[in-house]
C-alpha positions as CSV (number, residue, x, y, z in Angstrom):
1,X,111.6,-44.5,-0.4
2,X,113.3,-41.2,-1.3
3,X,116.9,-41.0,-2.6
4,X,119.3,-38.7,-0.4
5,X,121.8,-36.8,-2.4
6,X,124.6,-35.3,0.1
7,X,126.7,-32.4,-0.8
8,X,130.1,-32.7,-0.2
9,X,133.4,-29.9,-0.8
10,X,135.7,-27.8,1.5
11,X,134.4,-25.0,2.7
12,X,133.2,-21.7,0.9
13,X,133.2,-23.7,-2.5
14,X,129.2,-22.6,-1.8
15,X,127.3,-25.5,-0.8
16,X,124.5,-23.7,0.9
17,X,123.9,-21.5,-2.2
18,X,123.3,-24.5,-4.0
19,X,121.7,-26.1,-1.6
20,X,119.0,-23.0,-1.2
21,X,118.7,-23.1,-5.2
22,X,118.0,-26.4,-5.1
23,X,115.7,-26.6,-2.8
24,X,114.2,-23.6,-3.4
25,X,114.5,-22.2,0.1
26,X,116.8,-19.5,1.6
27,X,117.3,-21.7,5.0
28,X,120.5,-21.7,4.6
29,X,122.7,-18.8,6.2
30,X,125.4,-17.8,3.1
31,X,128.4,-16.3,4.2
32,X,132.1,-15.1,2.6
33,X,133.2,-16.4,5.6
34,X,134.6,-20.3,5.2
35,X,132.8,-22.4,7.6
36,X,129.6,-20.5,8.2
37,X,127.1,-22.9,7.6
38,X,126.2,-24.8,10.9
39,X,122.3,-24.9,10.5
40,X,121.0,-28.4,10.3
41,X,120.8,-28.5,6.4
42,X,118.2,-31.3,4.9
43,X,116.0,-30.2,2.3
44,X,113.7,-32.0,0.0
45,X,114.2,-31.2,-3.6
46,X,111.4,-31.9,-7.3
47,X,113.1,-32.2,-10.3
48,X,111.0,-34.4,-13.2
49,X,108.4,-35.9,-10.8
50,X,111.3,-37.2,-8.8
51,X,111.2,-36.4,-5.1
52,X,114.6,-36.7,-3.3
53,X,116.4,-35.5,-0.1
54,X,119.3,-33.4,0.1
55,X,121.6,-33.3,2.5
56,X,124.4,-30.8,2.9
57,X,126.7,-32.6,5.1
58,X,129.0,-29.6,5.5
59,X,126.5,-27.7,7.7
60,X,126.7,-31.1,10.2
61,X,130.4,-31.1,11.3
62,X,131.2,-29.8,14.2
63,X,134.2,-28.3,16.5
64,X,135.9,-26.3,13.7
65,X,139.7,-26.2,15.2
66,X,140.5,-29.1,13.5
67,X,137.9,-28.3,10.3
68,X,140.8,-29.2,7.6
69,X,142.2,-32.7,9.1
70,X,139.4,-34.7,10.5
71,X,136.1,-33.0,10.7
72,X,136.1,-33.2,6.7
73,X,137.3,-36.3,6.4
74,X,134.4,-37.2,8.5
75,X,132.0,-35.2,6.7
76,X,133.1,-36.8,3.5
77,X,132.6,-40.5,5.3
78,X,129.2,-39.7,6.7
79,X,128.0,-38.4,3.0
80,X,129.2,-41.8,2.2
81,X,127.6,-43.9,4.8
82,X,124.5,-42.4,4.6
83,X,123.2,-40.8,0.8
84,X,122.7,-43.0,-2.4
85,X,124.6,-40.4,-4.1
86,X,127.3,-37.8,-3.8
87,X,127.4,-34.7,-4.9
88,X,131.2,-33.1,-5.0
89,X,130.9,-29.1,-5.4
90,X,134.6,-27.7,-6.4
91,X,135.3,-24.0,-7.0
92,X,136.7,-22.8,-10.6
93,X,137.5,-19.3,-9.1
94,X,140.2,-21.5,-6.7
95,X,141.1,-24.5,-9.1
96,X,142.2,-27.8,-7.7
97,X,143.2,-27.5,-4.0
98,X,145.2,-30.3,-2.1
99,X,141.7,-31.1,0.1
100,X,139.9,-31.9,-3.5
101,X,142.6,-34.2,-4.7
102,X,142.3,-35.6,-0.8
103,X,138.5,-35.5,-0.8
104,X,138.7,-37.5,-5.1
105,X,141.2,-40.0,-3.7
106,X,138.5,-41.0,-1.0
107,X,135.7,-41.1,-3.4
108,X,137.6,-42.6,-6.2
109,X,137.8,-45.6,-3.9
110,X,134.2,-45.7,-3.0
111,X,131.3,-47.8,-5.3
112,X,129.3,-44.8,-4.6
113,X,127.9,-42.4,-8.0
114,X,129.5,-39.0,-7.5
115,X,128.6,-36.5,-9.7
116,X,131.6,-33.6,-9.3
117,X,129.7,-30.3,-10.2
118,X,132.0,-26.7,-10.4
119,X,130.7,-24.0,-9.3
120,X,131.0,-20.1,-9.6
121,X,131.4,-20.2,-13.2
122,X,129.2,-17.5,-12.9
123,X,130.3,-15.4,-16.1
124,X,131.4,-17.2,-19.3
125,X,135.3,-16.7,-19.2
126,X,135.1,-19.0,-16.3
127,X,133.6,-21.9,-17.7
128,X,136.7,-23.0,-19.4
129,X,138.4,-23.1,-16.1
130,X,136.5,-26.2,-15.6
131,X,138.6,-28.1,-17.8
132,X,141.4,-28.8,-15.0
133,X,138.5,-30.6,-13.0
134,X,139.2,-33.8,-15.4
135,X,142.4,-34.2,-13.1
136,X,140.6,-35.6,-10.5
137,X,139.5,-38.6,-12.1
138,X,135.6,-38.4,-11.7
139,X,134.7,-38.6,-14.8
140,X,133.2,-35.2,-16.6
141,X,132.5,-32.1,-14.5
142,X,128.7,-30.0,-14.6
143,X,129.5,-26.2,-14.9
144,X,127.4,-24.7,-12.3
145,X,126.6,-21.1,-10.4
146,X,124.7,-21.4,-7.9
147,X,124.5,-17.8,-7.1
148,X,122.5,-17.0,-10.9
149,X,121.5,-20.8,-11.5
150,X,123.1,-21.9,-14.4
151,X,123.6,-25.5,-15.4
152,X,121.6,-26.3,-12.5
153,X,119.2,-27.9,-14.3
154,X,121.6,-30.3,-16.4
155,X,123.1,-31.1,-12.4
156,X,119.5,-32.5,-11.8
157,X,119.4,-34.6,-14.7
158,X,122.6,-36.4,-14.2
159,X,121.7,-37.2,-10.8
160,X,118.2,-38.5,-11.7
161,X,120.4,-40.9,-13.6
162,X,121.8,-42.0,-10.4
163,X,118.6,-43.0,-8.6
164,X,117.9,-45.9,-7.1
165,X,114.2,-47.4,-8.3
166,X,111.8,-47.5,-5.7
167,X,112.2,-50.2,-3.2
168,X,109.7,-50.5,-1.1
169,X,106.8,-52.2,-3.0
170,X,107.9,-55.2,-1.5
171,X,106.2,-54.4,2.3
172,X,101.8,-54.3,1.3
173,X,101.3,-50.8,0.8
174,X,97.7,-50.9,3.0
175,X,99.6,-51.6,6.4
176,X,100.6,-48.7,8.4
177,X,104.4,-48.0,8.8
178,X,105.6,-47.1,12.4
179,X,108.9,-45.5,12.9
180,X,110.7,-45.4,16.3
181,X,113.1,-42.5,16.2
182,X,114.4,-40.7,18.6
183,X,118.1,-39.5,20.3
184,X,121.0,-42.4,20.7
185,X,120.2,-44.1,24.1
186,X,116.6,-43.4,24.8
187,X,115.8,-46.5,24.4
188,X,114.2,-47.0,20.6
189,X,115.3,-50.7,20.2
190,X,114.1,-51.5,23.9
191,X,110.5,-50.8,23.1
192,X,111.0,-52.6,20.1
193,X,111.9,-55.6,22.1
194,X,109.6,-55.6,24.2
195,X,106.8,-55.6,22.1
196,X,108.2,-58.0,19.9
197,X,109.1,-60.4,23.2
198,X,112.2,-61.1,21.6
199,X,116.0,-59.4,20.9
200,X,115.6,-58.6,17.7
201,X,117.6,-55.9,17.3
202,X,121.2,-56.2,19.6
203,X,120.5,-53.9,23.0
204,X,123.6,-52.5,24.9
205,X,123.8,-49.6,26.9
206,X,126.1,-48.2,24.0
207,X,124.5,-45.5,22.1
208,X,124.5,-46.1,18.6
209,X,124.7,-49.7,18.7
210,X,121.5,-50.7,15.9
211,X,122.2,-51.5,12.7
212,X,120.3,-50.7,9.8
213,X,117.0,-50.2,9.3
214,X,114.5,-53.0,9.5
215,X,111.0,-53.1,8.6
216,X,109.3,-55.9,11.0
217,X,105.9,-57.1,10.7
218,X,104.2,-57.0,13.9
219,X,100.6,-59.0,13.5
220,X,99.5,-59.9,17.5
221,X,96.7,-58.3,19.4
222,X,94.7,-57.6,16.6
223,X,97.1,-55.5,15.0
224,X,98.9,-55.7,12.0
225,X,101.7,-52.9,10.8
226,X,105.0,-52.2,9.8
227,X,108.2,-51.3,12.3
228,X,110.7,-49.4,10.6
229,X,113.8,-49.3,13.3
230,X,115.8,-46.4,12.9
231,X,119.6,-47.2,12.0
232,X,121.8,-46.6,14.5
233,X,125.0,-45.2,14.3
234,X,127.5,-47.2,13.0
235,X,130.5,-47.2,16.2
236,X,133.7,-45.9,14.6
237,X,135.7,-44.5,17.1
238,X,136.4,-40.9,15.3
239,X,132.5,-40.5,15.7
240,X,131.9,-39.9,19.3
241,X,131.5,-36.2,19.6
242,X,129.4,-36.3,16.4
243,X,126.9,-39.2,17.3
244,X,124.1,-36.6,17.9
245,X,124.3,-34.9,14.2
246,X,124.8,-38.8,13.0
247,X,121.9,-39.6,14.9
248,X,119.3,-36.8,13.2
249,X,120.8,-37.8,9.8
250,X,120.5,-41.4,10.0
251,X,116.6,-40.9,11.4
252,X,115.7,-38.9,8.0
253,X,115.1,-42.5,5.9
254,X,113.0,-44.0,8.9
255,X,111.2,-41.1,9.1
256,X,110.2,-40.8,5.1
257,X,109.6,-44.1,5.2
258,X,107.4,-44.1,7.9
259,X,103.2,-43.0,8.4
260,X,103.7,-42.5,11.9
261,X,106.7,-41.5,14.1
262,X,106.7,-42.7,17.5
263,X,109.7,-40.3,19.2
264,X,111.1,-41.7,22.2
265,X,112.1,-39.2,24.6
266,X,114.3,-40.2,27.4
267,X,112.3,-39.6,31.1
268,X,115.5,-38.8,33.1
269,X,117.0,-36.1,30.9
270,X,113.5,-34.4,29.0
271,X,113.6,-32.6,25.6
272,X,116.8,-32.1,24.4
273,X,118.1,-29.7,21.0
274,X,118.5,-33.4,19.4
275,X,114.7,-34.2,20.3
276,X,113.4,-30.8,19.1
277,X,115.6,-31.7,15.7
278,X,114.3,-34.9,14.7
279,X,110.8,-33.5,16.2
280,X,111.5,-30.6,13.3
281,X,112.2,-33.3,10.3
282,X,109.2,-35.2,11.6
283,X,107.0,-31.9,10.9
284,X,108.8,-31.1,7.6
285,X,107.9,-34.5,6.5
286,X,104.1,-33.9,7.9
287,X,103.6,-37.5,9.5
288,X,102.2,-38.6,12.1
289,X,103.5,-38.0,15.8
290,X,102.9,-40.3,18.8
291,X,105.7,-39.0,22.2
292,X,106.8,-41.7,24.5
293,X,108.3,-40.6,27.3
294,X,110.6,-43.8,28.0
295,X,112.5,-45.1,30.9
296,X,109.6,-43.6,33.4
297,X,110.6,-46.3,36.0
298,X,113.7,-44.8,36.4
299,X,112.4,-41.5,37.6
300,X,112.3,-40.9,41.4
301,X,109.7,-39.6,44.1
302,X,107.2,-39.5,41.5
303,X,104.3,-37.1,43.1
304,X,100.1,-37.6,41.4
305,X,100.8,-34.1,38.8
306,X,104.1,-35.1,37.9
307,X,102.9,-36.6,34.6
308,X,100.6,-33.4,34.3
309,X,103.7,-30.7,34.6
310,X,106.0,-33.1,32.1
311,X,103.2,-33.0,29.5
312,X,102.6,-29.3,29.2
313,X,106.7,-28.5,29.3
314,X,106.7,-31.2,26.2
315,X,104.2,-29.6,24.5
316,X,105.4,-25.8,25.1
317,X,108.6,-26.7,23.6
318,X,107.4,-28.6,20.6
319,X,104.5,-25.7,20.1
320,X,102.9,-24.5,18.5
321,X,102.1,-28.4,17.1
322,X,100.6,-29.7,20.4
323,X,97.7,-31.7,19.2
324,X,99.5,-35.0,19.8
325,X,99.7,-38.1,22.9
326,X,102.1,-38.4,25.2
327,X,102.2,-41.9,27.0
328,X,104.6,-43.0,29.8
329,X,106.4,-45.9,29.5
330,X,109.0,-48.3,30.2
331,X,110.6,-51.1,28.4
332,X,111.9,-52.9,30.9
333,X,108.8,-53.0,33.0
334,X,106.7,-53.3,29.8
335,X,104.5,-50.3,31.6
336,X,101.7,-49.2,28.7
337,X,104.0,-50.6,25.5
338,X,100.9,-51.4,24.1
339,X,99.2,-48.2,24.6
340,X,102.1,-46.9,22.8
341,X,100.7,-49.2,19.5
342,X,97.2,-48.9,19.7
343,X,97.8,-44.9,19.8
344,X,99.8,-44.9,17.0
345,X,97.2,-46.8,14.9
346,X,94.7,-44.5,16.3
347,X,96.9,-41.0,15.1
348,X,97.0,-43.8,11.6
349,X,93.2,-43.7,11.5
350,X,92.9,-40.4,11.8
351,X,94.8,-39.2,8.9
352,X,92.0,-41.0,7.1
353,X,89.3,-38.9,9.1
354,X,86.8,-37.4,6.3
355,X,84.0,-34.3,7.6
356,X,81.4,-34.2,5.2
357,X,81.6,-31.1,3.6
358,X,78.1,-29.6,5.3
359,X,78.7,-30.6,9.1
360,X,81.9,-28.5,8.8
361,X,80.1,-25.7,7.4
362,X,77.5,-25.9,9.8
363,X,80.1,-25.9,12.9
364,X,83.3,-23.5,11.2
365,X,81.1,-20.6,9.3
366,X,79.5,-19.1,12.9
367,X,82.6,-19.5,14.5
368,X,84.1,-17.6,11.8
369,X,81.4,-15.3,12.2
370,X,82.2,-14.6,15.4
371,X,85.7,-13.9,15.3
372,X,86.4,-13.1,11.5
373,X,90.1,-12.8,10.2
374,X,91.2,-9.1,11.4
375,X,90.9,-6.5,8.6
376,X,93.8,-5.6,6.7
377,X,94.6,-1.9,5.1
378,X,90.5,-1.2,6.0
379,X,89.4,-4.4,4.3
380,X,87.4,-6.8,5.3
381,X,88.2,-10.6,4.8
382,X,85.1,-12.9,4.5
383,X,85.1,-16.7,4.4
384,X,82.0,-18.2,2.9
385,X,82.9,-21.8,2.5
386,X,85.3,-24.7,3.5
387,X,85.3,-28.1,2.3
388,X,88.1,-31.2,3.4
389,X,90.0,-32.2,-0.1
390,X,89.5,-35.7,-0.7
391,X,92.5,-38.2,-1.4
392,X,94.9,-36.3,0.2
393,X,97.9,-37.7,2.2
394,X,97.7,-35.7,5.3
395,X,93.9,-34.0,6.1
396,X,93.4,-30.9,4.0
397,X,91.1,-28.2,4.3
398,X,90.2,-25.6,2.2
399,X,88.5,-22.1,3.1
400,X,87.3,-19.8,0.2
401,X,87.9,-16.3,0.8
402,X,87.3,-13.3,-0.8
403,X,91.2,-12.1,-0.1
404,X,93.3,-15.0,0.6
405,X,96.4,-13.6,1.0
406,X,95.4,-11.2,3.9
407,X,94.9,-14.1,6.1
408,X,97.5,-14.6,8.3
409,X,99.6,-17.4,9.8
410,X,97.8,-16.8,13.5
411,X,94.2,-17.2,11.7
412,X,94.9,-20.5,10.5
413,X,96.4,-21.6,13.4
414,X,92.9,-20.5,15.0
415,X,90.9,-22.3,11.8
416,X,93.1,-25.2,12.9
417,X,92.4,-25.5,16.3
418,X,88.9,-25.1,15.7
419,X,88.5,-27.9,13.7
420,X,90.8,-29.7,16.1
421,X,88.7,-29.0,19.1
422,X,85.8,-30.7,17.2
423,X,86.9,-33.7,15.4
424,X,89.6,-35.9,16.3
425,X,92.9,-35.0,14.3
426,X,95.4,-36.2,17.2
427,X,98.8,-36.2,16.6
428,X,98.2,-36.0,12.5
429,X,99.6,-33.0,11.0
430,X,96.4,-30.6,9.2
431,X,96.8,-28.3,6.4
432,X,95.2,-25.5,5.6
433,X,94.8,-23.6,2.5
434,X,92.8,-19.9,2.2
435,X,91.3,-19.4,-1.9
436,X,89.7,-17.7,-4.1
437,X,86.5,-17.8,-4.0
């Protein structure tokens, strides 16, 4: 179970610059501008061998007219709520504002670790500035630039020391974990229910009404596997207009946790920005994907190609990943819940799927043959050999080439498909690497 750091300062003190160095990535759009950042921002960060999540909580609050009062109040509570621990960026060009004294006063009062870092000490003179940082009573402050890196480094390693251990060795590591996820109101802890016969989590027609996450053995028709229920949304009555970016961010530990994501989709509204979201965080995690499209007793006039036309729009809007099921259901009616299990222990199996190394030779090199990656600058790319890795988390394959880095992204979506046409990958993400020969 990954720890989730979340990011928290008033705007423009550069939390997506840190969060890019961080995570190594330049999602982020940086701006002069305060406020810029309204990309979903969740990144996964490596620092020691440790693996954690970063969150940059800024990015997720919305309707900026009111950005000082509530909306960072809010973003400072949902930082809370949600991450293991916080990260509070200041700026030693600015100094102490009244929001950072605001923003201390709230953590102060919080059993939460916060590790205050400032930022743009980016030449030396400035890192004396940092000094003044002592006044808001959290305890030492980590020089840091995030535009040229420094002191990053010594950030990391005080929030290692922060880490929760590892906590879940207690479920049996062999069983397959299933996550329902999905938008608030589509009906997650309905399907639950219903194959567990029983109200185990409370159902109202509130959105965001779940709790916390629960892991819930389910061992009946000769399965046996691991529910993780997605949180819902705490109900405070300041979160209303933000339950949708709540909703995404609560869904990220159900979805590490998790071998298989089972995203509920909601029949009478179809695939929402939310849905394509936590369809996103599903892929950047590469697990599994089963699509239930709940509530399908609710739809009217249903005509024979109905479920035919609804599959291929889901698919061209989660492409171009569109090797996965898509079952129909409903909870109330209990209409295919089980199908909705034995698929997701079939997408389980077949992250396990092994080719031996000479059948996949025998069926991928005359293919290749036949429509061979197109030249680049006059040179000609030739693949001689591909072999599946063993012991690898998700199924890998390897093709050795004499010019690797000439093959493009459309080729190995083509190497991809090809192997997917032949063996049965469903709903398991596949990677592809191109090496050396």
């Amino acid at each position: 179970m990954g720890n989730i750091v979340a990011i928290v300062g008033r705007p423009n003190v550069g939390k997506s610059t840190l969060f890019n160095r961080l995570t190594k990535s330049r999602r982020a759009i940086v701006n002069d501008e305060a406020g810029t950042t309204r990309d979903r921002q969740y990144g996964k960060c490596e620092w020691n061998g440790c693996e954690f999540s970063i969150i940059d909580t800024g990015g997720w609050v919305v309707n900026s007219e009111d950005i000082f009062e509530g909306a960072i109040k809010r973003h400072v509570v949902l930082a809370l709520e949600e991450a293991d621990v916080v990260l509070f960026l200041v700026d030693v060009q600015n100094g102490i504002t009244d929001y950072d004294l605001e923003v201390a006063e709230i953590l102060r009062r919080q059993n939460k670790p916060v590790v205050l870092a400032s930022n743009k000490a980016d030449t030396f003179d400035w890192q004396f500035q940092a000094a003044e940082f002592y006044r808001l009573g959290l305890g030492e402050p980590v020089i840091v630039s995030a535009i040229n890196g420094l002191g990053t480094g010594d950030l990391l390693d005080k929030l290692l020391i922060h880490f929760k251990p590892d906590v879940t060795e207690e479920i049996e590591a062999e069983l397959p974990r299933f996550a329902v996820v999905g938008r608030p109101n589509a009906g997650k802890s309905s399907i639950i229910n219903a194959l567990m016969d029983e109200d185990r989590t409370i159902v109202t027609d509130i959105a965001g009404t779940t709790r916390d996450a629960i892991y819930t053995r389910f061992n009946k028709f000769g399965h046996d596997f691991y529910l993780v229920d997605t949180a819902g949304i705490r109900k405070k009555a300041k979160v209303i207009e933000d339950l949708e970016y709540y909703s995404v961010i609560r869904s990220i530990r159900a979805i590490e946790n998790a071998d298989v994501c089972i995203l509920v989709v909601d029949a009478t509204r179809g695939i929402e920005s939310q849905d394509l979201n936590i369809f996103s965080l599903i892929q950047k995690n590469k697990k599994g994907l089963v699509v239930c499209v709940n509530k399908w007793d609710l739809v009217e006039n249903k005509q024979a190609n109905d479920i035919k036309n609804i599959e291929k729009m889901i698919r061209e809007r989660l492409a171009p990943f569109v090797d996965f099921p898509i079952i129909f259901t409903s909870a109330i009616t209990k209409q295919r819940i089980l199908k909705v299990v034995d698929t997701a222990v079939k997408v389980w199996e077949n992250k396990f799927r092994k080719v031996p190394t000479a059948k996949l030779n025998e069926y991928l090199l005359p293919a290749i043959e036949n429509y061979p990656p197109p030249a680049l600058k006059g040179k000609y790319i030739k693949i001689k050999y591909v072999t599946q890795l063993p012991n690898t988390y998700i199924p890998t394959f390897v093709f050795f080439a004499n010019l690797p880095q000439y093959v493009k992204e459309p080729y190995r979506r083509f190497l991809e498909n090809k192997i997917r046409s032949k063996y049965e990958f469903t709903g398991t993400p596949v990677q592809i690497f191109i090496r050396q020969k």
